[in-house]
PADOPA-704546 format. One line per field, with one value per residue (C-alpha): x, y, z; residue number from 1; residue in one letter. Coordinates in pm, whole numbers, plus 32768, in hexadecimal, padded with zeros to 4 digits. Example, Ala and Ser with C-alpha at 12.3 -4.5 7.8 and 13.67 -1.06 7.14 Angstrom:
// residues 2
east 84CE; 8557
north 7E3E; 7F96
up 830C; 82CA
pos 1; 2
code A; S
This chain:
// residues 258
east 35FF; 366B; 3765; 36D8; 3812; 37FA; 3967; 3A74; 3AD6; 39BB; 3887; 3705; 3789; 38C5; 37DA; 3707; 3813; 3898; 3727; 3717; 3864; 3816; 36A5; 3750; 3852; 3753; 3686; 37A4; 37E5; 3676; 3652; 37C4; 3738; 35CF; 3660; 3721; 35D3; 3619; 3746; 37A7; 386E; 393D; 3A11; 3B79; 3C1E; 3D48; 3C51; 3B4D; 39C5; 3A66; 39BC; 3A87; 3A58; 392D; 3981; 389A; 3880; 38AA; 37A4; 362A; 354C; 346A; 3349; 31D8; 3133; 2FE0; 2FA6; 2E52; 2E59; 2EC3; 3020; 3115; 3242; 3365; 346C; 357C; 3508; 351F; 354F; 36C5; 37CF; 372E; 37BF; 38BD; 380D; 38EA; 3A18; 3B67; 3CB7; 3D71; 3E6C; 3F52; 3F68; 3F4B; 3DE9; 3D21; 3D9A; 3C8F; 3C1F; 3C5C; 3B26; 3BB1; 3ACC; 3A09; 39C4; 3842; 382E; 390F; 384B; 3964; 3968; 3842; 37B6; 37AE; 366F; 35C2; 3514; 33C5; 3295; 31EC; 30AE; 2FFF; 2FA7; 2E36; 2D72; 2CA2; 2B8F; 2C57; 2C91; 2DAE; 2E55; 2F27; 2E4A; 2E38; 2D20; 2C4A; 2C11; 2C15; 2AD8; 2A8A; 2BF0; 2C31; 2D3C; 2CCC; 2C4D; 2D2C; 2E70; 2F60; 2EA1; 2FE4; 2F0F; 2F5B; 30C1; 3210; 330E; 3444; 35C1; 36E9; 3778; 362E; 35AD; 3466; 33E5; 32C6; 3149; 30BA; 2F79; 2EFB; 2F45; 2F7B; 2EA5; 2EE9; 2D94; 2E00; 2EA8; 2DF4; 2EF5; 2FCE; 30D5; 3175; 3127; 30B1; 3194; 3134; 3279; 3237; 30BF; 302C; 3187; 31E6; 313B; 3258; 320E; 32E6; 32F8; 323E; 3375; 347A; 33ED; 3339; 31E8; 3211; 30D7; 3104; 3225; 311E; 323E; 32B0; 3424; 34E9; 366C; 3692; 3695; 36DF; 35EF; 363D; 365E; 34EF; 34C7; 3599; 349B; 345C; 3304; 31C2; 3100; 2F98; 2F4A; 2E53; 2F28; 3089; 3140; 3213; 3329; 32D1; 32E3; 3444; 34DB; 3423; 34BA; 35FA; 3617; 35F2; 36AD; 37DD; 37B8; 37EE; 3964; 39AF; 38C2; 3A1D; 3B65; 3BA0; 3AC4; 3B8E; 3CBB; 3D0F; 3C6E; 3DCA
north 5917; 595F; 5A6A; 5AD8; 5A53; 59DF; 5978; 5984; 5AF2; 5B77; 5BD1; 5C9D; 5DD9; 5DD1; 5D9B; 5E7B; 5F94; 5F26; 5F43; 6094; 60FF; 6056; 613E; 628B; 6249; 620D; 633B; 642D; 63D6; 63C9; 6562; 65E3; 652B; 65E0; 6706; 673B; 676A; 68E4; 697B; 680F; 67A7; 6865; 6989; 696E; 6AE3; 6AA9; 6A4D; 6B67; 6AE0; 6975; 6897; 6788; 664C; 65C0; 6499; 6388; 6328; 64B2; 6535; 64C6; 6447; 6563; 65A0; 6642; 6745; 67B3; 6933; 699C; 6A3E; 6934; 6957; 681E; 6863; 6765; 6766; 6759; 6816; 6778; 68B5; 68EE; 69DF; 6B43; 6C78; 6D25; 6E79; 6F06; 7039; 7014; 6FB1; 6EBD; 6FCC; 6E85; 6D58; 6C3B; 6B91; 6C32; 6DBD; 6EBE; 6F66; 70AF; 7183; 71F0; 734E; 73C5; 728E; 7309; 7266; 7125; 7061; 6FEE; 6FEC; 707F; 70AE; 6F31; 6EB8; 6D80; 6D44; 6CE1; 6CB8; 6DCC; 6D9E; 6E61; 6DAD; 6D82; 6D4F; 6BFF; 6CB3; 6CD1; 6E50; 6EF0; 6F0B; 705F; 7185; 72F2; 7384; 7418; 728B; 71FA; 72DB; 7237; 7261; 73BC; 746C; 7474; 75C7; 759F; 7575; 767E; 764D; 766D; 76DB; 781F; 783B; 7897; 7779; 77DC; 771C; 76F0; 7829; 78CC; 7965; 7919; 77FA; 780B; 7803; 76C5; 768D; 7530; 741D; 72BD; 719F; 7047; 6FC5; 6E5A; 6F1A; 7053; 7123; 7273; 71A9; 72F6; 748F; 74BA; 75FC; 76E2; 77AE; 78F6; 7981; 7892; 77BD; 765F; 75A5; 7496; 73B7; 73EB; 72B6; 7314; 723D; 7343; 74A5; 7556; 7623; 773F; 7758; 78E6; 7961; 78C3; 784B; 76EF; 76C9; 759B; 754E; 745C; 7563; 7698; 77A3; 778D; 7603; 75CA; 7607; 74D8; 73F2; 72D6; 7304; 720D; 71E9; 71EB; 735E; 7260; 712A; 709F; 6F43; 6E87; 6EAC; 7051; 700E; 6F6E; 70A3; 71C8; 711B; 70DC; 7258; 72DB; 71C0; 723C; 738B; 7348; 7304; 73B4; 74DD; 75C1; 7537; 7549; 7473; 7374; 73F3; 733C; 740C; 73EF
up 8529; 83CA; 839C; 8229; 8171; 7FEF; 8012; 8117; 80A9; 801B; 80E3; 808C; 811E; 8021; 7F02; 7F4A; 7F73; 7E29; 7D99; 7E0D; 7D63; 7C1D; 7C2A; 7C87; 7B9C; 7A7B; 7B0F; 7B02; 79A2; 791D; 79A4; 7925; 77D3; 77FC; 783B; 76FD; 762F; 7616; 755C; 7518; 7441; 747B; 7373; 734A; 73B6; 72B2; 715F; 7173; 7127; 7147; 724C; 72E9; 72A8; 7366; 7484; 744C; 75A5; 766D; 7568; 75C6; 74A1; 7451; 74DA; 7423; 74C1; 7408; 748F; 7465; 7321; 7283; 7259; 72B3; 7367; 73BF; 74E8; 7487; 731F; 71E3; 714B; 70CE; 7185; 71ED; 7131; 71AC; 71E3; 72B3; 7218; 72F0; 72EC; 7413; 7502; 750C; 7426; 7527; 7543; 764B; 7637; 7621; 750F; 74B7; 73DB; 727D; 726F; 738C; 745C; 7442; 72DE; 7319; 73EF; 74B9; 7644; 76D7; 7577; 7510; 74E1; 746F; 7317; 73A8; 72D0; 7213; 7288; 737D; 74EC; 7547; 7661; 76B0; 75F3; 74DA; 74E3; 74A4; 75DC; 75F6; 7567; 75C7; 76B7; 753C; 7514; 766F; 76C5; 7809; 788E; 792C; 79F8; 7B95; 7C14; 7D16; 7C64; 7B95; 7A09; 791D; 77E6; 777C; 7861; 77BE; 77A6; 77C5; 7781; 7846; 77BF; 7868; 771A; 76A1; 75C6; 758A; 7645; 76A1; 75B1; 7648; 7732; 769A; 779E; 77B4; 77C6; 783D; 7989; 79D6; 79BE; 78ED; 77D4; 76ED; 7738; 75A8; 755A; 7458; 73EA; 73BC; 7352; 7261; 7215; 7246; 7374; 7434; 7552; 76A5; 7774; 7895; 7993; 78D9; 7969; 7A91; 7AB2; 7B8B; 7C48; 7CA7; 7B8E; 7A88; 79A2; 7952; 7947; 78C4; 790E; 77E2; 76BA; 7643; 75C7; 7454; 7484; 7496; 7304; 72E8; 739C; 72EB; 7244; 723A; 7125; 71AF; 7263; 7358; 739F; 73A6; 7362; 7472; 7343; 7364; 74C7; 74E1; 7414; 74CD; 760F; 757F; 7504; 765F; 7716; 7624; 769F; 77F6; 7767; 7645; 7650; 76A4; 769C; 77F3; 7867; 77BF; 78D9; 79FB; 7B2A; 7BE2
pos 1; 2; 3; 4; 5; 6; 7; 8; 9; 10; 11; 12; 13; 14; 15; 16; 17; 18; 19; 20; 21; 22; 23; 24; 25; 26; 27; 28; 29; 30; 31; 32; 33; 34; 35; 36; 37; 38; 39; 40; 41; 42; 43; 44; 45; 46; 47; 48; 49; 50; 51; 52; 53; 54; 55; 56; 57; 58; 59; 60; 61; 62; 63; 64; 65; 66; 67; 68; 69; 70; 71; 72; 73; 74; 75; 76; 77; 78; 79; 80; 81; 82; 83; 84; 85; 86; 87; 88; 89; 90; 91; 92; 93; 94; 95; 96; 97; 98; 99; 100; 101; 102; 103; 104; 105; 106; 107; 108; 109; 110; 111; 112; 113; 114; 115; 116; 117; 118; 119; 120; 121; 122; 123; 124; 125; 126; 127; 128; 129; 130; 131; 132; 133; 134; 135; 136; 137; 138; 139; 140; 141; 142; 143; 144; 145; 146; 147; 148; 149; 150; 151; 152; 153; 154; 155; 156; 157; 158; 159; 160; 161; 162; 163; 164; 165; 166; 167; 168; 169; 170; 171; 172; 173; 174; 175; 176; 177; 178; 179; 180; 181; 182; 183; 184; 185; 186; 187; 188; 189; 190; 191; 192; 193; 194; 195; 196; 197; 198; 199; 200; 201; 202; 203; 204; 205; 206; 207; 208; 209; 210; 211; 212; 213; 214; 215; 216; 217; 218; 219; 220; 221; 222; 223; 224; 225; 226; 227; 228; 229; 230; 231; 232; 233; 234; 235; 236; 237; 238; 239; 240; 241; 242; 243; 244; 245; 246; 247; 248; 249; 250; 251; 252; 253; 254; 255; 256; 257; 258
code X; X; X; X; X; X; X; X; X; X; X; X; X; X; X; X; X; X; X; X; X; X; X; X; X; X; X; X; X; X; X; X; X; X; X; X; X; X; X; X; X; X; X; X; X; X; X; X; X; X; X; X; X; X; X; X; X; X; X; X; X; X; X; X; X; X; X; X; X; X; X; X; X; X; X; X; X; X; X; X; X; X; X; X; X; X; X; X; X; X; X; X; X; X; X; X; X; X; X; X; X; X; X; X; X; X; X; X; X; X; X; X; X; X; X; X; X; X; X; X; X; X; X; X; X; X; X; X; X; X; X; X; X; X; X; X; X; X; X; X; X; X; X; X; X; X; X; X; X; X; X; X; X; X; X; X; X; X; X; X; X; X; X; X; X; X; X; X; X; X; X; X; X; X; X; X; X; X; X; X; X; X; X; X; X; X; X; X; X; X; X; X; X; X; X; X; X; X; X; X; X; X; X; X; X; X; X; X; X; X; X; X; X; X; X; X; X; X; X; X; X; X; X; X; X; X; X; X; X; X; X; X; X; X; X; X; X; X; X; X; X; X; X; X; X; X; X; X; X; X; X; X; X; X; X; X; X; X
């Protein structure tokens, strides 16, 4: 019976093992090079807003994808290096150390504050309706009998002073569910979205308190232009204003805890 040999020291089984190598080998590479479509190529730390220079074989050839309003995006972007939005200075000069805020740390959008510059354009639904709207437009959405209804409550901050009253809740009509608490500071004033993940409804105290900000902090909310909608862009820097908070609302949360 034949023993499978092609020569006297080479036999199927070793081929095939050496098949298999070759194939996870090329697999390995082929998904650490897919992979680098996003926040590839990459920016050099020591020349501010200068990319590095791209590797023709690490970087992937771009790739088209045609959303469905038209738009044509490419990974990784053809577009040139992002701006440098943030306001902050390094606490040491070797590559890697943190960044420090140069004002308030609200305003520098630095650490919990960064955000991303993502399109101005509002999301929509598969019907092509705006997506994130307030109860006054999203008639057929309302708040269950059965649940605490925020409208009307008292927010209050961190410092546990009042805000401001909430005037509307914000629905995502792709999800079913509360986005932003619209809060209207003071009778009449300016109306600000709260992120609906960054406070709490008190069901029998019939208040909504947030940890993220103080009282007086809210009138610093990044505004959006349309009273009935907001942009992902709007989005990113409502987020970004209360996940800064969470840090540099008062200077001591910037302390170590021991």
């Amino acid at each position: 019976m034949g023993r499978g040999e092609i020569t006297g020291y080479v036999d199927v089984a070793q081929v095939v093992l050496y098949a298999f190598w070759i194939f996870f080998a090329g697999l390995i590479f082929y998904l650490r090079r897919e992979d680098r479509r996003e926040g590839y190529p990459l920016e050099a730390e020591g020349l501010p807003g200068r990319r590095a220079t791209p590797d023709p074989i690490l970087i992937p050839t771009p790739k088209f994808f045609h959303l469905s309003n038209g738009e044509v995006k490419t990974a990784p972007p053809h577009e040139g290096p992002n701006t440098w939005n943030y306001r902050g200075h390094k606490h040491e000069v070797w590559p890697g150390a943190p960044l420090e805020p140069d004002t308030d740390g609200l305003h520098d959008q630095i650490g919990p504050g960064s955000f991303a510059d993502r399109d101005d354009s509002h999301d929509r639904t598969w019907d092509g309706d705006k997506r994130i709207v307030p109860l006054r437009v999203a008639e057929h959405f309302v708040v269950h009998e059965d649940g605490p209804n925020p409208i009307g409550m008292t927010v209050f901050g961190a410092d546990r002073q009042p805000a401001g009253t909430v005037s509307d809740l914000w629905v995502d009509r792709g999800e079913s569910m509360v986005r932003y608490y619209e809060v209207e500071l003071g009778a009449g004033g300016r109306r600000v979205l709260m992120p609906n993940t960054f406070c709490r409804t008190g069901r029998f105290s019939r208040t909504v308190k947030t940890e993220a900000l103080l009282a007086h902090q809210f009138a610093d909310i990044p505004a959006h232009r349309d009273p009935d909608s907001v942009t992902l862009y709007e989005e990113e820097r409502i987020m970004a204003f209360f996940g800064a908070g969470t840090l540099y609302a008062t200077p001591g949360r910037q302390e170590a805890f021991l």
